[in-house]
N, C-alpha and C positions, 0 to 999 in steps of 0.2 A: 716524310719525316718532319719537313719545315712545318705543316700543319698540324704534325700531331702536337710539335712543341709549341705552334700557336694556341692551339685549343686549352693546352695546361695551363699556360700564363692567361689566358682567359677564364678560365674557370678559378685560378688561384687568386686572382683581381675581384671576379667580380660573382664570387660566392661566398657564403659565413668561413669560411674556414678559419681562417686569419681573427675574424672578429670572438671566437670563444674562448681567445686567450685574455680576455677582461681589456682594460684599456689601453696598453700597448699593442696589443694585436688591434684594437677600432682606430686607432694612431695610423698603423702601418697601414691599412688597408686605405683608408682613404689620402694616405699619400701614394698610394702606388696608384693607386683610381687616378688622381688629377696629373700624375707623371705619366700612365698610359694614353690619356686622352690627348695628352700636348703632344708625345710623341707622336701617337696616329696620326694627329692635324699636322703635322711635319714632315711627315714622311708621305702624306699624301700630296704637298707640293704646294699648295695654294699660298700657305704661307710664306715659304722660304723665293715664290714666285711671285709675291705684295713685296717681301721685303727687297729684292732688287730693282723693282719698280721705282719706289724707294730713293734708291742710289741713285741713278741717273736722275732722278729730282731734285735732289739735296745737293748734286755736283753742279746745279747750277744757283743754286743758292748758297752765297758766301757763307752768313752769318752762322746758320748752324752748322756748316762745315767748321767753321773754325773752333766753333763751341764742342763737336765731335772729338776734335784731334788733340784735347790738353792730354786725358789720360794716357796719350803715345809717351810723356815721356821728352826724350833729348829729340825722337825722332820726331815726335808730332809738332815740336820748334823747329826743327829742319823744315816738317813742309808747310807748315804756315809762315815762314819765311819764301820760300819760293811762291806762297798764293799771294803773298805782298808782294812783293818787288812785280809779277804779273800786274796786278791793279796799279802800282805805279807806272808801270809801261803803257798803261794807257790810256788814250788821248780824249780826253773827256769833251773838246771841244768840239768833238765829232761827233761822238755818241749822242751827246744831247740830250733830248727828249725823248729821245730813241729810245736808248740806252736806259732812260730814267722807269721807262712805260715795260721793256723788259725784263728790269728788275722786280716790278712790283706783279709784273704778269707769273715769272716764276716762285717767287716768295708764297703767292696766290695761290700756284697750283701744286705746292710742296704740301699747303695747310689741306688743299684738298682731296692731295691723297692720303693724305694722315685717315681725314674724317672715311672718304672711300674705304680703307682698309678694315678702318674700327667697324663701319656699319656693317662692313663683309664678317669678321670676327661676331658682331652683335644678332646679325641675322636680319638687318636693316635693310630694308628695299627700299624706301622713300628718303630723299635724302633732302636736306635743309632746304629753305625756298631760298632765294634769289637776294630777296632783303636781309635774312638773317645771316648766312652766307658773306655777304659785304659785310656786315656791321662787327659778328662774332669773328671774323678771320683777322681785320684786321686789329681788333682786342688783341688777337692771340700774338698776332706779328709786331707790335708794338710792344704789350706790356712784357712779354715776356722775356726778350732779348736784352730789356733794361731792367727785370728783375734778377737774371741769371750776371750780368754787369754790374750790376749795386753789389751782388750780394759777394760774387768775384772778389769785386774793390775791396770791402770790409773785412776780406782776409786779409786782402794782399798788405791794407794799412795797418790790420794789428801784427801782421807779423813784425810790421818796422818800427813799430812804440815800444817804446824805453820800456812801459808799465808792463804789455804783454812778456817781452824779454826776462823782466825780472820776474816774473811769476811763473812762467816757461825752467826758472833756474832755481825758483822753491822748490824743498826734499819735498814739500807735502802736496803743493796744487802742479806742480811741474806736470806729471807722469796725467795730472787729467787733459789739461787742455794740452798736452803730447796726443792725446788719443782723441781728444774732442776735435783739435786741427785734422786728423787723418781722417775723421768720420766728416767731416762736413762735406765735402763733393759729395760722397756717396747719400747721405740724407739729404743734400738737393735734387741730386737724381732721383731718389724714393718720392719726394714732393713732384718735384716737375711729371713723371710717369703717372701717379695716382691724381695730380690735375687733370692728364690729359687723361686718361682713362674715364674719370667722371666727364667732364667738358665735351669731347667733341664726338663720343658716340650721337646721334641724333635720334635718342632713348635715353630713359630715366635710370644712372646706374645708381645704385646704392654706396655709400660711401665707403661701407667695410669690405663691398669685393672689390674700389679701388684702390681701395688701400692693401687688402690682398696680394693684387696684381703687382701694385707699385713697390711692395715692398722686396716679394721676389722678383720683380724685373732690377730690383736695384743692387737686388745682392748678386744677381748672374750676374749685373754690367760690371759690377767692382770687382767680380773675380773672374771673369774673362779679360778685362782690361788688366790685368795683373798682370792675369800667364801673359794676355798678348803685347804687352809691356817686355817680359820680360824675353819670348820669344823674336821680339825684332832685336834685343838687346845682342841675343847669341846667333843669330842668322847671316853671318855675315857671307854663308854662300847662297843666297836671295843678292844680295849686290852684287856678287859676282858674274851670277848667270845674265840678270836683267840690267843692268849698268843705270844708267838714268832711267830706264822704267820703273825700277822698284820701288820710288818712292809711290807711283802713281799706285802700282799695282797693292802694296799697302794701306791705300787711305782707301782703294775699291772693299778691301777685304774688311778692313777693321766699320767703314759704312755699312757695309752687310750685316755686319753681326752685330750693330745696333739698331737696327733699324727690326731684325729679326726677333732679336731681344722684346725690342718693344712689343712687338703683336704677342709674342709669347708671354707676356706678365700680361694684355689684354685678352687674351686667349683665359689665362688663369682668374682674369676677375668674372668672364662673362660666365665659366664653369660655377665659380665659387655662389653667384648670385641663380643660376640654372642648375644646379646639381643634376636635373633629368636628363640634361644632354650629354651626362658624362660618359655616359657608355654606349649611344647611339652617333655622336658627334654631327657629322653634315648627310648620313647615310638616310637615303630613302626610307622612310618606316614602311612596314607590312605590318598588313594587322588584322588578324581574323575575324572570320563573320561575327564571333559572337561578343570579341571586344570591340566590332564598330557599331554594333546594333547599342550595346552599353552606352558606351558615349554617345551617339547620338541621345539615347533616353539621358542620361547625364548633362549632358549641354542643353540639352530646351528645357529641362525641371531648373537648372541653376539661375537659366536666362530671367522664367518667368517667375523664379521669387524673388531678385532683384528687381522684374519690374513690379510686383507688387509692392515693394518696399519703397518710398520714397526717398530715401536715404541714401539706398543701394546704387551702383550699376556695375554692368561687368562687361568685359571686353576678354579680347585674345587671352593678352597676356595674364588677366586674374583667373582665367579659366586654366590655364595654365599653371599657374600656380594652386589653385583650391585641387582639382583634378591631379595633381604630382606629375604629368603628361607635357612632351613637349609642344611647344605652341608649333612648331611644323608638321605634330602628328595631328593637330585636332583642324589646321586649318583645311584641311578636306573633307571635311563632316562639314564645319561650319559652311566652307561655300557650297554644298551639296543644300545643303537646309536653306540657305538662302534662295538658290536657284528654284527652289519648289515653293517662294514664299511662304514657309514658316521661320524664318528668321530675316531680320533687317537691323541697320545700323544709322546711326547719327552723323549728322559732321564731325562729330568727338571718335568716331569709330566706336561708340558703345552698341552692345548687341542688343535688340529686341524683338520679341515676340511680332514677327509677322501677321498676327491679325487675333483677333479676339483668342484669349486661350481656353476656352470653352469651345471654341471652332475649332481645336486643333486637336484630331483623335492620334492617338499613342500609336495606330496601325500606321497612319500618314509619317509619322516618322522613322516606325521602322522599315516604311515602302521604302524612303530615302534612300537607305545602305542595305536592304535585302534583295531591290528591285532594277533604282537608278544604276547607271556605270557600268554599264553592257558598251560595248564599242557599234554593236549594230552590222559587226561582218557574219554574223551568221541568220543564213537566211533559213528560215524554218524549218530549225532542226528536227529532225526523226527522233523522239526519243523511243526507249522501247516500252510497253504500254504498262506493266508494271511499274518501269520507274515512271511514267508520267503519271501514274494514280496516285505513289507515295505522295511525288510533291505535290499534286493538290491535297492529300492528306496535311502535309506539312504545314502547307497555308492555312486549311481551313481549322487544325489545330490552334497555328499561332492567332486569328484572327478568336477565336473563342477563348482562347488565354486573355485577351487582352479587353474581350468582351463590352466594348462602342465606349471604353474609357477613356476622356480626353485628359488635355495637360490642367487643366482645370481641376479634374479628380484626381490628379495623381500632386498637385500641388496643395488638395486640401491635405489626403492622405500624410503628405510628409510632415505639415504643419502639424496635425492632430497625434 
């Protein structure tokens, strides 16, 4: 039963059905696609298992703990009073240098699981060098905490001039900056998220899917902070049960779900800028004989007219995008081709033509993915003598199909 109602919302996601209805059905469709997606990646854990990571990071790092806890409300004054009178309680002339080196140790490794997470979200395996790392962390640890402070200040001091007062109490501009005051945290949150979203992936994001991200990570944070604003408000059998825990056990929950937040608006930029991934997500691709034999032939025709082209070059990720395919499904072709030397790359990671392309026959390629990729556990199999005639048929078919054509001829061909 559960899978048969899996399989309807799957087929009602991700079939026309929904799209023949003109532009509110291509609307709804592609928001139920990007709501499907986040959900899966949710429900599979990885996420909601970064974002606890997360927590325990960020609990040792003051600053954006306290920058966390405004949205609580009376309570989030409550426990950023108890995280002060803590730090006043303690004896600085002990800590030291100590102290000073374990601050900057955690602060350090809060920014690096940020980037950790995103690359995870991005599909990043190389992760910044050693120097960019120092120099970009601490940009991010400095400028930021005194931009989120300035920008703090500039409310808190118009609230208290005369001049805002009297315009706050105008029939005509009153009612805007009433609403422009209530929107400004939440449009620094949409800033601060769509920074970080472009910033510290270690990959080039596009501006409009972090603005994307940023903008829905900003609007879940303003209306979860609401409800959960307004649920600590009426909770008060949470103090009863936990007595002095509840505070702790509140700033664990409300970290969670920003921190979750967060990967889930970078979740939605890295969809918005990869649309291909939206329906396969982190799942293994499978892919039939006769769609890896295609791409292969597709990938070395793409390769060698960019290098024809002096202009040109292409990598993963463009192939990736020209192809509509996601770069996880193709990079097994690619290191396939590689490993046979018909393809190679640059320091840049640009793909190139493994050796003259006149040397390189259309059969060599399809050897790659019709031939390579046997494990080698079977020792010489018995076939029965019929089927071992067809497939030499098959072979000596496909080798006359393709008749001693290399990538040479089949790059004039496309050109012509």
């Amino acid at each position: 039963m559960i899978n048969g109602l899996h399989n309807q919302i799957d087929n009602l996601v991700w079939s026309d059905t929904l799209r023949r209805y003109g532009l509110p059905g291509r609307i709804l469709t592609g928001v139920l696609r990007y709501l499907y997606a986040v959900l899966r990646d949710i429900v599979s854990g990885q996420l909601t298992l970064r974002a606890m990571s997360l927590v325990y990071t960020t609990l040792l790092a003051v600053v954006p703990l306290l920058a966390f806890l405004e949205p609580l409300g009376d309570k989030g004054v409550e426990i950023t009073d108890q995280l002060m009178r803590l730090v006043n309680s303690v004896n600085g002339s002990v800590l030291g240098g100590l102290g000073l080196a374990f601050f900057i140790y955690t602060a350090i490794t809060m920014v690096q699981k940020i980037e950790e997470s995103f690359n995870y979200v991005w599909y990043v395996t190389k992760p910044r060098s050693f120097a960019r790392r120092l120099t970009e962390y601490m940009l991010v640890l400095l400028i930021g905490p005194v931009v989120i402070v300035i920008a703090l200040g500039m409310i808190t001091s118009l609230q208290d001039e005369s001049i805002f007062q009297a315009l706050v109490q105008n029939f005509v501009l009153g009612p805007v900056f009433v609403a422009t005051s209530k929107l400004t945290p939440y449009l620094l949150v949409t800033g601060v998220f769509t920074f970080l979203y472009m910033y510290m992936p270690n990959t080039q994001v596009h501006f409009r899917a972090a603005l994307v991200g940023g903008v829905a990570g900003g609007f879940l944070w303003a209306t979860v902070s609401v409800l959960f604003a307004a649920f600590l408000a009426t909770a008060a059998r949470t103090q009863a049960i936990y007595a002095s825990f509840a505070s702790a056990i509140t700033t664990l929950i409300w970290l969670y779900l920003n921190w979750l937040i967060l990967l889930i608006g970078a979740q939605l930029a890295f969809y918005f800028q990869n649309p291909a991934y939206l329906r396969i997500g982190r799942r293994e691709p499978r892919l039939s004989n006769a769609m890896r034999e295609r791409l292969a032939l597709n990938v070395m025709l793409l390769v060698g007219r960019a290098f024809r082209d002096p202009a040109k070059t292409i990598d993963l990720s463009k192939l990736s995008k020209r192809l509509r395919i996601p770069s996880i499904t193709i990079a097994p072709i690619v290191s396939a081709l590689e490993q046979r030397g018909l393809l190679t790359n640059n320091e840049e990671e640009e793909l190139l033509p493994g050796r003259e392309v006149s040397r390189i026959l259309l059969s060599d390629i399809l050897e790659v993915v019709r031939v390579d990729g046997e494990t080698g556990s079977f020792q010489d199999p018995k076939w029965t003598a019929v089927i071992d005639k067809l497939g030499g048929d098959v072979d000596v078919a496909v080798e006359q199909a393709l008749s001693g054509r290399s990538l040479s001829d089949l790059l004039d061909e496309s050109e012509a």
